[in-house]
C-alpha positions in Angstrom: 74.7 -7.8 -7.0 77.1 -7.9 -9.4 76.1 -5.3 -12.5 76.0 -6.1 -16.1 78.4 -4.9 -18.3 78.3 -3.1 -21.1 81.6 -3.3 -23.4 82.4 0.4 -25.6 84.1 0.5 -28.0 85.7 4.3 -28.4 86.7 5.7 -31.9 88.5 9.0 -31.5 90.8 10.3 -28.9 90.4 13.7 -29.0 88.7 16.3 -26.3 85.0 14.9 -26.8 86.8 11.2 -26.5 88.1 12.2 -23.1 84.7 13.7 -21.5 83.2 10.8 -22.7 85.5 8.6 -21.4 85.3 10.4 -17.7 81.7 9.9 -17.9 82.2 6.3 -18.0 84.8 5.9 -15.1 82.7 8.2 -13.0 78.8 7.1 -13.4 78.6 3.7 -11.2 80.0 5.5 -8.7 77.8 8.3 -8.3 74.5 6.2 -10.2 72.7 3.2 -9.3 72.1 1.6 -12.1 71.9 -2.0 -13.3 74.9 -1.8 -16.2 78.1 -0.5 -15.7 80.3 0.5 -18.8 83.5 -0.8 -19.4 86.2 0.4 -21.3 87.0 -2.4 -24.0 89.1 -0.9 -26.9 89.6 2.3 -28.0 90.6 2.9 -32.0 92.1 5.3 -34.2 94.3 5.7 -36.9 97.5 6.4 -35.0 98.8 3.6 -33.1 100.6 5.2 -30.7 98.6 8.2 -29.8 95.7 5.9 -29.2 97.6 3.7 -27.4 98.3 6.6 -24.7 95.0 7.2 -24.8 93.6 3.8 -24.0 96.5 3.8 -21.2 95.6 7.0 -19.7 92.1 6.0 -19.3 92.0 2.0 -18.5 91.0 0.6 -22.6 91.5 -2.8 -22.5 92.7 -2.5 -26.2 93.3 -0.8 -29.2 92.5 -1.1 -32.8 93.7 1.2 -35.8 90.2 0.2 -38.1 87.0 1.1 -36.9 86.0 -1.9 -39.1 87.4 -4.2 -37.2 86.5 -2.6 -33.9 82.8 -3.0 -35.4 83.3 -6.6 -36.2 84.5 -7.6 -32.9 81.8 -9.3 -30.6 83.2 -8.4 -27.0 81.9 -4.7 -28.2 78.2 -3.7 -27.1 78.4 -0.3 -28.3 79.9 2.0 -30.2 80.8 5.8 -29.2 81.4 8.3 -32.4 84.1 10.8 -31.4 85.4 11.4 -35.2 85.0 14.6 -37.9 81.7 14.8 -38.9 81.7 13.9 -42.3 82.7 10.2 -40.8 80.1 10.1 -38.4 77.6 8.3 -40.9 79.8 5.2 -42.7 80.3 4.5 -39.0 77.1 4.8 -38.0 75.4 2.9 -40.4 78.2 0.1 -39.9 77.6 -0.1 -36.4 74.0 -0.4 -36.7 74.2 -3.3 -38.9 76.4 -5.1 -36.9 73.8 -4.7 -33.7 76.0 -2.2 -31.9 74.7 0.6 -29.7 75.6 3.5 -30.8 76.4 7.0 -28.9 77.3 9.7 -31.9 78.9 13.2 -31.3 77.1 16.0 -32.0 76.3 17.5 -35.0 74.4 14.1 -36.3 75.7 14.4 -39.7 77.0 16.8 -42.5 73.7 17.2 -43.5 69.6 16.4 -43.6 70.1 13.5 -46.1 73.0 12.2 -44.5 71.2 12.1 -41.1 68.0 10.6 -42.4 69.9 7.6 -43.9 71.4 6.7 -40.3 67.7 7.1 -38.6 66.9 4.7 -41.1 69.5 2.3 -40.0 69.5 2.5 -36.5 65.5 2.3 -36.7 65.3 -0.9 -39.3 68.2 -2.5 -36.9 66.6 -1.9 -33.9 69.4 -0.1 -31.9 69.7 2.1 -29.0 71.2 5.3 -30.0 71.9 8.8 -28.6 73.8 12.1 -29.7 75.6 14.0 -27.7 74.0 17.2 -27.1 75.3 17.1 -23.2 73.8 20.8 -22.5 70.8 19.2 -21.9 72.2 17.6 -18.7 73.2 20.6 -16.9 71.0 20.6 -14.1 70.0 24.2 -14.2 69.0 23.8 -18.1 66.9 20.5 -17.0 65.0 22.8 -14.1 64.5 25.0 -17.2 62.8 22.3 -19.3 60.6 21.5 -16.3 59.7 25.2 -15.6 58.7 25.3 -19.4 56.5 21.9 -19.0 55.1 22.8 -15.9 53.4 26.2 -18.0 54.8 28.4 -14.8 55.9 31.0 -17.7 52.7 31.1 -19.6 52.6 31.5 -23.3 56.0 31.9 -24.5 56.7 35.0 -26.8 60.6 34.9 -27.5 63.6 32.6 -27.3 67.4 33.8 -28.1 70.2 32.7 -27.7 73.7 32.6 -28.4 77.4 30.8 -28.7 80.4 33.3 -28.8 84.4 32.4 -29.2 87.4 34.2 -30.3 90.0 31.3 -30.9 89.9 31.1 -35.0 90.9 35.7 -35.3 94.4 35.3 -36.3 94.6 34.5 -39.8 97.9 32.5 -38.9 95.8 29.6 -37.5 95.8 26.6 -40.3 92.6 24.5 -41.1 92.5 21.1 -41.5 94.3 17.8 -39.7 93.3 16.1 -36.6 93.6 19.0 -34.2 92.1 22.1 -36.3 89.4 19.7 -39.0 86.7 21.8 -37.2 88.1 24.9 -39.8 88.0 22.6 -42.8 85.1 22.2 -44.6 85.3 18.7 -46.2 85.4 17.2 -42.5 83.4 19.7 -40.7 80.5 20.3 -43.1 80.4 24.1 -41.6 81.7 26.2 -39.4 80.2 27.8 -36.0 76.6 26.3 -37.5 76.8 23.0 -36.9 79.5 23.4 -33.5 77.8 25.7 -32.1 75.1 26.4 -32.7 73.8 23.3 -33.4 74.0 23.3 -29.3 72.0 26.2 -29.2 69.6 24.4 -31.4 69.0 21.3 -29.7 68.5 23.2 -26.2 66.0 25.4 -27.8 64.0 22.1 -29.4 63.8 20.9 -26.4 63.1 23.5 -24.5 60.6 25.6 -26.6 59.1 23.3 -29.6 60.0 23.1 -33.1 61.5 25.9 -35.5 59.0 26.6 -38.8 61.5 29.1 -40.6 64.4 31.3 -40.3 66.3 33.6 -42.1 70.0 33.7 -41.6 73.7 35.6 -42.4 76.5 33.9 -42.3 80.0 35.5 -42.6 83.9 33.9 -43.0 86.2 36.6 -42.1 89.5 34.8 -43.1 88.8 33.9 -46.4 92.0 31.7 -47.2 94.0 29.4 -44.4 97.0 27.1 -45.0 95.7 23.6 -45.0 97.8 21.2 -42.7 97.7 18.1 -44.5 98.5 19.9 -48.2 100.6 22.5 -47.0 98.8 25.0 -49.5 97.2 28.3 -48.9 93.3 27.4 -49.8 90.2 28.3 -49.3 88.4 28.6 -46.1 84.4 26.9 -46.9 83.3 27.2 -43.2 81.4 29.9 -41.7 83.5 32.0 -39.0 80.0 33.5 -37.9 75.9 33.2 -38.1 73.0 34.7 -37.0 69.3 33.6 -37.4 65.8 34.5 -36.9 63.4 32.0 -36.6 59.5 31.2 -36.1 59.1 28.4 -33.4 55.7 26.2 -34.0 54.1 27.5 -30.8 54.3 31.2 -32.4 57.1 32.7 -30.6 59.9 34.0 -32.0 64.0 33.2 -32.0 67.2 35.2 -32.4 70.2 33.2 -32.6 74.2 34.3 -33.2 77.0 32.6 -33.0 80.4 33.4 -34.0 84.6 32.5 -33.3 85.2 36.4 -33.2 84.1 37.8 -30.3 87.4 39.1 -28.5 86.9 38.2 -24.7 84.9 35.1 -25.1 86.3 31.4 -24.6 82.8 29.9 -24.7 79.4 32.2 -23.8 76.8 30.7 -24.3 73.7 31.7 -23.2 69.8 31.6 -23.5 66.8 33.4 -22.4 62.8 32.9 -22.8 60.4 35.3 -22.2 56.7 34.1 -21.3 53.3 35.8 -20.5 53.8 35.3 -16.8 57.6 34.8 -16.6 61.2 34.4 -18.4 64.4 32.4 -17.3 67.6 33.0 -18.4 71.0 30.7 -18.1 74.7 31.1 -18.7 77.4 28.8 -19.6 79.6 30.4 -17.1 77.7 30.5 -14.4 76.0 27.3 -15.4 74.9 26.3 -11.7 72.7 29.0 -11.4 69.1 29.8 -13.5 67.9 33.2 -13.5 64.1 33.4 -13.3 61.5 36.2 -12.9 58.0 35.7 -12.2 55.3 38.4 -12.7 52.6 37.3 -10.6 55.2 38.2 -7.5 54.0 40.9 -5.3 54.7 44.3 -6.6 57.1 45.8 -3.8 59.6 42.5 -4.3 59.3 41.3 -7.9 62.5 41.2 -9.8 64.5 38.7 -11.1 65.8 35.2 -8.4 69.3 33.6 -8.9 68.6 29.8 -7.9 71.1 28.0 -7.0 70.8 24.3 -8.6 72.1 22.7 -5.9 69.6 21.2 -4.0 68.7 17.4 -3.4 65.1 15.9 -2.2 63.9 16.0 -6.2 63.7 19.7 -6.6 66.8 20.2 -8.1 67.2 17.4 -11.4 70.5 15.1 -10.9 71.7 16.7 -7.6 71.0 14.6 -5.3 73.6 12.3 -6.9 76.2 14.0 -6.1 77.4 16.3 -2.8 75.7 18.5 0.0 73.3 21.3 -1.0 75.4 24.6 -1.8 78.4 22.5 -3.3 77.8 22.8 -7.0 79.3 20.4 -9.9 80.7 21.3 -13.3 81.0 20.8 -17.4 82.2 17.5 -17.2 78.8 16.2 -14.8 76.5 16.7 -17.9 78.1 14.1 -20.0 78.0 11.8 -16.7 74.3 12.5 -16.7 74.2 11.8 -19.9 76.0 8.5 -19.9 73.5 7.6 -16.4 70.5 8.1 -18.5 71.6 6.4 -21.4 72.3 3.1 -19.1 68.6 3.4 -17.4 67.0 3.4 -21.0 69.4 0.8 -22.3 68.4 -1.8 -19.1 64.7 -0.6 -19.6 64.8 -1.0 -23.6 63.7 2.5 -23.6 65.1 5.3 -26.3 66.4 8.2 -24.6 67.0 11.6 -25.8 68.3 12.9 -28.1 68.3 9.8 -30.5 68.8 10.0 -33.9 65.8 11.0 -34.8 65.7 14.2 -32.4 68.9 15.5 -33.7 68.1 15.3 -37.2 65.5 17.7 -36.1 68.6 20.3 -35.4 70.3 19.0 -38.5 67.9 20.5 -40.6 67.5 23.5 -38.6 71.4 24.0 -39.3 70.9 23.1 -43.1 67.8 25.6 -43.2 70.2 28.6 -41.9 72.7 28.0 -44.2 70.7 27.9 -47.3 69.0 30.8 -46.1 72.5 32.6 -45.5 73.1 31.2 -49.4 70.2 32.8 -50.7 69.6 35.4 -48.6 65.9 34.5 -48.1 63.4 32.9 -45.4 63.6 29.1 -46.0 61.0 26.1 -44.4 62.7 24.2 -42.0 62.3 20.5 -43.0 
């Protein structure tokens, strides 16, 4: 039976507009499902860049004006691979025009910003979804359903964190299309909302809501040359942050990230401790969750390395894809992602995070840095 289509419309070219694109080429092939995304146009500002793009990975077209992209009617949804502080003009845009809309994380540049595009995806009656992708992993999913399933009791602390070391040298500029993530004005801040933000969602999902936190914050290089003025300026974003936090089912959270940790590419890293057990999971060895159980037999208790490989249902997404013991990668969770997007979209059923869930992180991240600012506890909310 021949599948239904559904016609995206990409806008940005960048790392995140390649994963995403994969996703797309790769999920009929390893999903059954009843739409099938095709690759319509892809837009950005630069004609020719996004023209190799959209050649490299099978757009039908191009635009320059993510206007016009919006306006055209052989495009069913929209995917938001842009700075952040463009993520809600688009957005809003795309809503009122009927697209579907798939948004990079973070949401927005902040809770205000974020609220007004729940409010128009919600009064226009759109699917939408952001891109927190760590949720996919399938080690992180078994996670969530060893959480659910109460197997770790009453749960007493959550921490994680997000370490890098590519922003140290003071010689690296901020600003422009490859380095905006440094730059304030399109960023909205620094490790908070990249990485941590991640951090955030996982811990939403996986542990409940956040009531308060206190924070630091620290920018180490305090002035970068800007790329697009050529002038030495200020640097607004935060090289580093750490947080505590209250979570609503009384536990508590230690969170710290930072682009200064010598030896680290990408580390990131959680771990929940519970009455009767804890689990613990690493970017780097993201195919495996650690998990330690207390009611284990005295003589052999200690902590089990599983192996998330396994198909039958016991392992979440794996038996979609190769023999038990064959493990997948980064790239699979955006697949996921993209696979359960396409379910709910047949189904007319929201699927997580929408909107509305990652404003939930937005506000965490706006709570931590006014906290930072003020060097106090601050509600989330």
């Amino acid at each position: 039976m021949a599948k239904k289509e559904l016609r995206i419309g990409m806008i940005g070219y960048g790392f995140m507009g390649r994963a995403h694109s994969n996703a797309y080429a790769k999920v009929n092939h390893f999903f059954d499902l009843e739409y099938r995304p095709v690759l319509a146009a892809a837009c950005a500002r630069n004609a020719e860049a996004v023209q190799a793009f959209a050649d490299n990975w099978g757009y039908a077209s191009i635009e320059t004006d993510w206007r016009k992209l919006i306006e055209r009617s052989d495009i069913d949804a929209i995917d938001i691979c842009v700075p952040n502080n463009l993520h809600r003009e688009i957005a809003i845009a795309a809503a009122k025009a009927g697209k579907a809309i798939l948004c990079e994380k973070p949401l927005s540049m902040n809770t205000q910003e974020g609220e007004e595009m729940c409010q128009a995806v919600e009064a226009a009656g759109v699917p939408n979804m952001v891109w927190y992708n760590y949720r996919r992993v399938p080690a992180v999913t078994l996670a969530k359903n060893i959480v659910d399933s109460g197997q770790l009791g009453k749960i007493f602390h959550y921490r994680a964190n997000f370490l890098q070391d590519w922003t140290i040298s003071s010689e690296v500029p901020q600003g422009g299309g490859a380095l905006w993530r440094l730059d304030a004005a399109a960023a909205g801040s620094g490790v908070t909302g990249d990485l941590l933000a991640h951090c955030i969602d996982t811990a939403l999902w996986l542990n409940g809501g956040i009531r308060d936190v206190v924070a630091m914050t620290e920018t180490f290089v305090k002035e970068r040359m800007h790329v697009e003025t050529g002038k030495v300026e200020p640097v607004g974003i935060d090289d580093a942050c750490a947080f505590l936090c209250h979570f609503e089912n009384g536990s508590l959270g230690l969170f710290e990230s930072t682009r200064y940790a010598r030896g680290h590419k990408a580390l990131y890293t959680f771990e929940i401790n519970g009455e009767h057990g804890s689990v613990r999971w690493d970017l780097h060895d993201l195919h495996r969750l650690e998990f330690f159980d207390h009611r284990d037999a005295g003589a052999t208790r200690g902590w089990r390395s599983i192996h998330v490989t396994d198909h039958g249902g016991e392992h979440p997404y794996m038996d979609r894809w190769w023999v038990p013991g064959l493990q997948i990668g980064y790239e699979h969770s955006f697949v996921h992602q993209v696979a359960d997007f396409l379910a709910g979209y047949a189904e007319g059923k929201a699927v997580g995070p929408t909107f509305r869930d990652a404003l939930e992180t937005q506000k965490v991240c706006d709570a931590v840095l006014a906290s930072a600012a003020g060097r106090n506890w601050q509600a989330v909310g």
